[in-house]
C-alpha positions as CSV (number, residue, x, y, z in Angstrom):
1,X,0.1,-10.5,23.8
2,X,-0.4,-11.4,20.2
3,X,1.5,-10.2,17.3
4,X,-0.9,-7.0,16.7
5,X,-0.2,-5.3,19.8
6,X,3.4,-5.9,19.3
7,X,3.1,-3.7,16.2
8,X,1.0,-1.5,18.0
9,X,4.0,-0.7,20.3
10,X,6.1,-0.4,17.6
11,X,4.3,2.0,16.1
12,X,2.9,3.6,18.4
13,X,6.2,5.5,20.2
14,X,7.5,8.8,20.0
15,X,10.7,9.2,19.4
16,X,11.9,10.9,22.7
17,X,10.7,7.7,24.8
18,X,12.7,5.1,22.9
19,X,15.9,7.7,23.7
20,X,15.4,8.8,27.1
21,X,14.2,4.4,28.5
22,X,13.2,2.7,25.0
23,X,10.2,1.6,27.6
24,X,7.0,-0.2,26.5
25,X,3.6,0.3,28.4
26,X,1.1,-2.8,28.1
27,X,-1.9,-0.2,29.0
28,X,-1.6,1.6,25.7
29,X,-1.6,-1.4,23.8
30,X,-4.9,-2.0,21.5
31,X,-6.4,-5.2,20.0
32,X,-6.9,-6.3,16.7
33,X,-8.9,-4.4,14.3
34,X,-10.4,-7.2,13.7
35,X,-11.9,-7.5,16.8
36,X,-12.2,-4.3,18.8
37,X,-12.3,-1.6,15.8
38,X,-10.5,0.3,17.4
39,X,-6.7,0.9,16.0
40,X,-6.3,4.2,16.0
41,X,-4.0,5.5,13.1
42,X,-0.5,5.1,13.4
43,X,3.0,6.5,12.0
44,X,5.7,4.7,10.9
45,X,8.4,4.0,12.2
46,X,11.9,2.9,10.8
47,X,13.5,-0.6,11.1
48,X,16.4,0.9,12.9
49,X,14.1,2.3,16.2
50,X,11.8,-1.5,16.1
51,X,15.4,-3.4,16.3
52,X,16.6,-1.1,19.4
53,X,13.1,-1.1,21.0
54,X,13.2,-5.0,20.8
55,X,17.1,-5.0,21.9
56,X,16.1,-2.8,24.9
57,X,13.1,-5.3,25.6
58,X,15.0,-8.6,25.4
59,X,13.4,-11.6,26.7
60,X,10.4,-10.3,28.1
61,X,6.3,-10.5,26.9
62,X,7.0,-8.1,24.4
63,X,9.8,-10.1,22.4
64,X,9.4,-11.9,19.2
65,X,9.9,-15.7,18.9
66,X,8.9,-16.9,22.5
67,X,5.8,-19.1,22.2
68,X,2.6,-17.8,23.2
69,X,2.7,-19.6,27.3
70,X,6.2,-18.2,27.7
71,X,4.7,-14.7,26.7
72,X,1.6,-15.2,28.9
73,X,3.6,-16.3,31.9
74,X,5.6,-13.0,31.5
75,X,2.2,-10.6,31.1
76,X,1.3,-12.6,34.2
77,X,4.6,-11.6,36.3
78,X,4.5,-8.3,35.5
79,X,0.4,-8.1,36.1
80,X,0.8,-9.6,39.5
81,X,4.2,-7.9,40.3
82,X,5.7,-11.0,41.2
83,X,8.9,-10.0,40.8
84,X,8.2,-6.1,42.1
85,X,7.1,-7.7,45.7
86,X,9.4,-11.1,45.5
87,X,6.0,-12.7,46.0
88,X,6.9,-16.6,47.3
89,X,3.8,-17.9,46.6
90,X,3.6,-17.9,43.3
91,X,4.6,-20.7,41.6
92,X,5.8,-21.0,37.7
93,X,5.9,-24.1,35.6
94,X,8.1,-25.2,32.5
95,X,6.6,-24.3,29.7
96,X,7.5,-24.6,25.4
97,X,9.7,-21.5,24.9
98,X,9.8,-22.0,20.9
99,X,6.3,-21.4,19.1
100,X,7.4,-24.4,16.9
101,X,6.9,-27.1,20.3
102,X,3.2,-25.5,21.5
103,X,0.8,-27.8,21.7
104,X,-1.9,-27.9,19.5
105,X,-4.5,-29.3,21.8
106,X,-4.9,-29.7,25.9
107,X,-3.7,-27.8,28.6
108,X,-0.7,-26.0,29.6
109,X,-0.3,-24.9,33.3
110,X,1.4,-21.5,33.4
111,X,1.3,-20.8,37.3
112,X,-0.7,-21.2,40.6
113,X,-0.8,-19.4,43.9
114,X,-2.8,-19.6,46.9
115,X,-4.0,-16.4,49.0
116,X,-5.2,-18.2,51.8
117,X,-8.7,-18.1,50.8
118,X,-8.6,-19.7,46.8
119,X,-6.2,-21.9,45.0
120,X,-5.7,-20.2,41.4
121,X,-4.4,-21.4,38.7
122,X,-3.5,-19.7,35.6
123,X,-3.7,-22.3,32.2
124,X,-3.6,-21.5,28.4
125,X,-6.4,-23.7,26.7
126,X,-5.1,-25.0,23.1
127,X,-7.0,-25.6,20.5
128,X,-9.5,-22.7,20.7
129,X,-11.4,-21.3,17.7
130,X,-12.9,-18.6,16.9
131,X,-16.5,-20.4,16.5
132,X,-15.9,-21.5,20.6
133,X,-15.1,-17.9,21.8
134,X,-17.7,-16.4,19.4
135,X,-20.2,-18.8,21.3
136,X,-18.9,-18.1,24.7
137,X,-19.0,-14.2,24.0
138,X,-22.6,-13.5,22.5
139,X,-25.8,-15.7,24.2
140,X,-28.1,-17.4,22.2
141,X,-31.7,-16.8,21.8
142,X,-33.2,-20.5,21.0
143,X,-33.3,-23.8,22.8
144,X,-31.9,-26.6,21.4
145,X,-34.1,-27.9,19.3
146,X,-34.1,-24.3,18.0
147,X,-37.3,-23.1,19.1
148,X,-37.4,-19.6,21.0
149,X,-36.5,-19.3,24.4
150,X,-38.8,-18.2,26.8
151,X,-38.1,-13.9,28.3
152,X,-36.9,-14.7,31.6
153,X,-34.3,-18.0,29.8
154,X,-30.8,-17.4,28.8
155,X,-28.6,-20.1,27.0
156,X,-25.2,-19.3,26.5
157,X,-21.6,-21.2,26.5
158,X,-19.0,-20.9,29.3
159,X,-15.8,-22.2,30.6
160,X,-16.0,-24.9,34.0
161,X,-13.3,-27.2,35.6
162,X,-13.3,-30.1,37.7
163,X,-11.8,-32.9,39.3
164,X,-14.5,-35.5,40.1
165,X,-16.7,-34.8,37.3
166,X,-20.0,-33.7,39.7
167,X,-18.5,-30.7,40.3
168,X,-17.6,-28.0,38.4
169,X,-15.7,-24.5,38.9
170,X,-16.4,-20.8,36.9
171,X,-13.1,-20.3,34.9
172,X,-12.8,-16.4,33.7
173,X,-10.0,-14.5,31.2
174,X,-8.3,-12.3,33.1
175,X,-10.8,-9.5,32.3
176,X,-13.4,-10.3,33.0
177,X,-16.8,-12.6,32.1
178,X,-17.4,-10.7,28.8
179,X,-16.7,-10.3,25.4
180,X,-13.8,-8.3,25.3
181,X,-12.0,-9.7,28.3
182,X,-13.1,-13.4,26.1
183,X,-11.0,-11.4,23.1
184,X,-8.0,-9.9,24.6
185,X,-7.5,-13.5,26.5
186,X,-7.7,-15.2,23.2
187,X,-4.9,-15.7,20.4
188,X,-6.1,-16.6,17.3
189,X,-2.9,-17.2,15.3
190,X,-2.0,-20.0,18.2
191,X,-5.1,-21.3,18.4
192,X,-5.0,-20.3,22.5
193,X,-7.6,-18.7,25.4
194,X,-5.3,-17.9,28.4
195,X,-7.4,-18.1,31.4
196,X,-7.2,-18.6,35.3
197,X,-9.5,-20.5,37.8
198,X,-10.2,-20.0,41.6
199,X,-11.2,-23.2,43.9
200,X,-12.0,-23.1,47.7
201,X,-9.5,-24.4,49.2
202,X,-11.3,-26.4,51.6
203,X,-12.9,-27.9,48.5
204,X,-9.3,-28.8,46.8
205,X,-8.0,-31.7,47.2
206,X,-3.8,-32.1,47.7
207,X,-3.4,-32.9,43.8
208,X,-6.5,-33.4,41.0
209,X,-6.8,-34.1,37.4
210,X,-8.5,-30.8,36.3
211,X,-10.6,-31.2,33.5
212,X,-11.4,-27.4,31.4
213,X,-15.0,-28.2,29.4
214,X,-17.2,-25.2,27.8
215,X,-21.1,-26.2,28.6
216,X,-23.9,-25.2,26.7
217,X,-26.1,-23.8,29.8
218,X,-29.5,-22.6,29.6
219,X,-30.8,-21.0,32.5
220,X,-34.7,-21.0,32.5
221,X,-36.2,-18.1,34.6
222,X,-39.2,-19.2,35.1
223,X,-38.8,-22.3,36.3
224,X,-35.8,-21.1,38.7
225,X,-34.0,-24.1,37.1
226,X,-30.8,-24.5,34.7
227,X,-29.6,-27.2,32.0
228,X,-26.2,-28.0,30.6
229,X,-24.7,-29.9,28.2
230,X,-20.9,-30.7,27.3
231,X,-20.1,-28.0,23.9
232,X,-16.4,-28.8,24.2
233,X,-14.0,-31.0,25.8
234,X,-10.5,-29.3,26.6
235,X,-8.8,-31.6,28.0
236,X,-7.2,-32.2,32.0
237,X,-3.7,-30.7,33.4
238,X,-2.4,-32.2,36.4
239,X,-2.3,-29.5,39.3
240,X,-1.2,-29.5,42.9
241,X,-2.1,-27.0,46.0
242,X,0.7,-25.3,46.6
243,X,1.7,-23.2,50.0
244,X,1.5,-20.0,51.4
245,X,4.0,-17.8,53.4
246,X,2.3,-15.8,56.5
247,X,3.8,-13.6,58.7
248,X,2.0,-13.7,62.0
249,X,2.0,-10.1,64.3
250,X,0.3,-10.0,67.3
251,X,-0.9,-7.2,68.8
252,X,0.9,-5.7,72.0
253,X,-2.6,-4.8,73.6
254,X,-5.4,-6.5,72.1
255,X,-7.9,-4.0,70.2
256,X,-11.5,-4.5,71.5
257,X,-14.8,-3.8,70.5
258,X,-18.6,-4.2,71.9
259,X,-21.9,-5.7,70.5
260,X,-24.2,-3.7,72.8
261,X,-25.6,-6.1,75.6
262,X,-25.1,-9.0,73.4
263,X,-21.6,-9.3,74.8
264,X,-17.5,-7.9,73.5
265,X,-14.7,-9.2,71.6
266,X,-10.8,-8.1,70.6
267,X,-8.5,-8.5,67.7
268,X,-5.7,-10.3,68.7
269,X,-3.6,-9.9,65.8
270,X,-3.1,-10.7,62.0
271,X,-1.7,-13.3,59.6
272,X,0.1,-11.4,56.5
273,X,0.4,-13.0,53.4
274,X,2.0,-11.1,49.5
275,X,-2.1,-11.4,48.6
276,X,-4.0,-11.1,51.7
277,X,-4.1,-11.0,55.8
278,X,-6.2,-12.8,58.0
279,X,-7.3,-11.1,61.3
280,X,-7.1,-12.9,64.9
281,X,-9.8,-12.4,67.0
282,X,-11.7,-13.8,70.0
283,X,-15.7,-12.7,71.0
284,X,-18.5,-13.9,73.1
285,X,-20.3,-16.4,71.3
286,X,-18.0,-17.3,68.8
287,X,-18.2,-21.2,69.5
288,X,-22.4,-21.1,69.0
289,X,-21.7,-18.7,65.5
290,X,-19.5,-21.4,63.9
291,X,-21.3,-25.1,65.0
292,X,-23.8,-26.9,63.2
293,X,-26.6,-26.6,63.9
294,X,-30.5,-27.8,63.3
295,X,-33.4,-25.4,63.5
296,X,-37.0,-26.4,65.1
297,X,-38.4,-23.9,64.2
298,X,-38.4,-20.9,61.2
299,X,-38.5,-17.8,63.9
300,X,-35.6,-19.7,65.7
301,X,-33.6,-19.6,62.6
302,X,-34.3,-16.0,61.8
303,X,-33.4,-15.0,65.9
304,X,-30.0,-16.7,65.5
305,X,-29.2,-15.5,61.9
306,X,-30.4,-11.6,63.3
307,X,-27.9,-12.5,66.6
308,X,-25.3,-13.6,64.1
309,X,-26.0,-10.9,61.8
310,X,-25.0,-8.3,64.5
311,X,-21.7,-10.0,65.1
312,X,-21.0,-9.5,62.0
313,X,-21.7,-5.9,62.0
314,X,-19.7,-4.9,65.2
315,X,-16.9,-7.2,63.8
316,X,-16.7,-5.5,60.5
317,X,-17.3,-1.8,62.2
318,X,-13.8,-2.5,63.1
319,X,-12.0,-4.2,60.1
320,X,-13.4,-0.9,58.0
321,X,-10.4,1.1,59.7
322,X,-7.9,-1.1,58.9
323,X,-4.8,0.2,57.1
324,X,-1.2,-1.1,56.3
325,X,1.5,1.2,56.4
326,X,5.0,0.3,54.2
327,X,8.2,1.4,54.6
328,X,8.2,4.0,51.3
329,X,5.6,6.3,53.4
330,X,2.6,4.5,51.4
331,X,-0.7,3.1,52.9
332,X,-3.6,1.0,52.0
333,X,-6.9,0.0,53.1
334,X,-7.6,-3.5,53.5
335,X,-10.4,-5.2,52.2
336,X,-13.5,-6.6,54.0
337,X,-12.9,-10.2,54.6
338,X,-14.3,-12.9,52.1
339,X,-15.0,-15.5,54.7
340,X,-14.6,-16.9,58.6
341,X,-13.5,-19.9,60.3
342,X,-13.2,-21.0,64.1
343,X,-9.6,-21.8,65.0
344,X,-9.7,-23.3,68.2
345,X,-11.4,-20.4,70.4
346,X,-9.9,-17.9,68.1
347,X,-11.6,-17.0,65.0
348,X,-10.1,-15.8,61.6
349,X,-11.1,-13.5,59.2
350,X,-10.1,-13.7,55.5
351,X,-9.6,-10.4,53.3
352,X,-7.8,-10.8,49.7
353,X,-6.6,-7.1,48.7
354,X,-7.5,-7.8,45.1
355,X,-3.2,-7.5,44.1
356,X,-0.1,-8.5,45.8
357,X,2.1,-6.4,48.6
358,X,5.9,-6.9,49.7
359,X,5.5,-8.5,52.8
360,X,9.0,-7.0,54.2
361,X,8.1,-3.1,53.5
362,X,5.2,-3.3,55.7
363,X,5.8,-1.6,58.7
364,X,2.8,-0.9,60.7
365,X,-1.3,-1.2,60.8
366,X,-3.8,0.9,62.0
367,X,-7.1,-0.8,63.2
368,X,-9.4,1.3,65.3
369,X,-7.8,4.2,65.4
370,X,-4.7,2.4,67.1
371,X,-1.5,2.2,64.8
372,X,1.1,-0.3,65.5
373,X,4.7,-1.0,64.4
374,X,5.1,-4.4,62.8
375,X,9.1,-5.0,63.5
């Protein structure tokens, strides 16, 4: 949070909220005026009501005089409910707390947590200037040289990591690939882009050197073909995979389910983590889905990825019922799974629900129609 949406929730709070919680809520907050145009006009309020509001917040996001990676760490806590859930995964890392020790340059590794599926990490990037986010926030229409790109071409700047330098990972602010997620991420005063990045993590190795580089991509449509070039180097953070707690429930009669003639399977049970769940399962065919395999021949690919296709289907004709019950009387539907792996002669399904959960206030799960208590 940067210094003008501190005074925006300064200003911006009736008097009978500071007296009945003196409570500050991030959602109402607005950018600079610089940037979004829209501040909307404000009253004043007196020194006495800023001091209690910033008593009453104490050393959270919101106070003044923490450096700007100790204020993102907090944002993050509170955005991922870390602290709401008791989520174990998630993993913090010392950071400067005064503004005066921030680096000026590199990278500072604020946090990390795996869901099973992706190893995140959140960073702050410093030394970032205007002129890089402007670039990475607006496309631009000539090549290189400066002559015009072609209708179908796009060349813009963007944010990549690596390890190995042959390979490189999207990295994203937290909302999103655009301008104004680019903006709200970005402190100008500290120089600083706060941004997170997800790697497979099959791909990841135990611990990397991850370098954070802004490329100068063009995309040319035409020729189904793309071109980058290093814009920015931002320097490497050391970074580790870290774990992930599961709760395993198996079911106490295994739910099944049919794909027509082509054969039947049954979910077995479920993995549980604070940011996702993995279903258990077992059906016909699942050793043939999952190999390697060689085509010799184009309609032999397309019969096995039409056989596979309907695997799918039945499998996720299923999963679409699936609901978690907690222990305050609230539900939610879980996600379609992201990907699947063989596991012996079982196979598991992975779905991220998008936020985290308290893994000890759920209480049951419906899938099919069948609800059972998770003791």
């Amino acid at each position: 949070m940067n210094r003008e949406k501190v005074f925006a929730a300064l200003s911006g709070l009736d008097d009978r909220y500071v007296a009945e919680a003196l409570r500050y809520a991030p959602e109402e907050a607005v950018g600079s005026p610089e940037r979004s145009g829209k501040m909307k006009s404000k009253r004043l309020v007196t020194l006495a009501l800023a001091a209690a509001l910033i008593l009453a917040l104490g050393a959270t996001a919101w106070a003044i005089g923490l450096s700007i990676h100790r204020q993102r760490q907090e944002e993050l806590r509170q955005e991922l409910q870390v602290d709401e859930n008791r989520v174990e995964d998630y993993v913090e890392y010392p950071v400067p707390e005064d503004p005066a020790e921030a680096p000026e340059t590199g990278v500072t590794l604020l946090s990390a947590m795996s869901d099973g599926e992706f190893q995140n990490y959140w960073v702050v990037l410093n030394g970032v200037t205007p002129e890089m986010v402007e670039r990475m926030a607006a496309p631009i229409r000539e090549d290189r040289d400066g002559s015009p790109l072609g209708e179908n071409d796009h060349r813009y700047c963007w944010l990549y990591c690596g390890w190995d330098g042959e390979s490189w990972y999207d990295v994203w602010p937290e909302g999103g690939h655009n301008a104004e997620g680019l903006w709200d991420a970005y402190d100008e005063e500290s120089g600083t882009l706060t941004v997170r990045t997800a790697i497979t993590i099959d791909r990841m190795p135990e611990r990397a050197e991850l370098r954070f580089i802004i490329m100068d991509v063009i995309d040319y449509g035409d020729a189904h073909d793309s071109d980058g070039e290093l814009a920015w180097d931002l320097g490497s953070v050391t970074v580790e995979r870290t774990g992930q707690t599961l709760r395993t429930f198996w079911f106490p009669e295994p739910v099944p389910f049919t794909n027509g003639d082509r054969g039947s399977g049954e979910f077995l049970g479920m993995e549980l983590s604070a940011s996702g769940l993995n279903w258990i399962l077992r059906h016909d065919g699942a050793s043939e889905m999952y190999r390697p395999r060689d085509f010799a021949s184009e309609e032999e690919r397309r019969d096995f990825l039409e056989w596979e296709q309907s695997w799918l289907q039945a499998i996720e004709e299923l999963e679409r019922t699936a609901v978690l019950h907690f222990a305050d009387g609230s539900s939610m539907a879980v996600n379609l799974p992201l990907s699947s792996e063989l596991a012996g002669d079982m196979v598991k399904d992975k779905c991220l629900f998008g936020s985290t959960i308290d893994l000890s206030r759920v209480v049951g799960v419906t899938l099919g129609g069948v609800t059972f208590e998770i003791p």
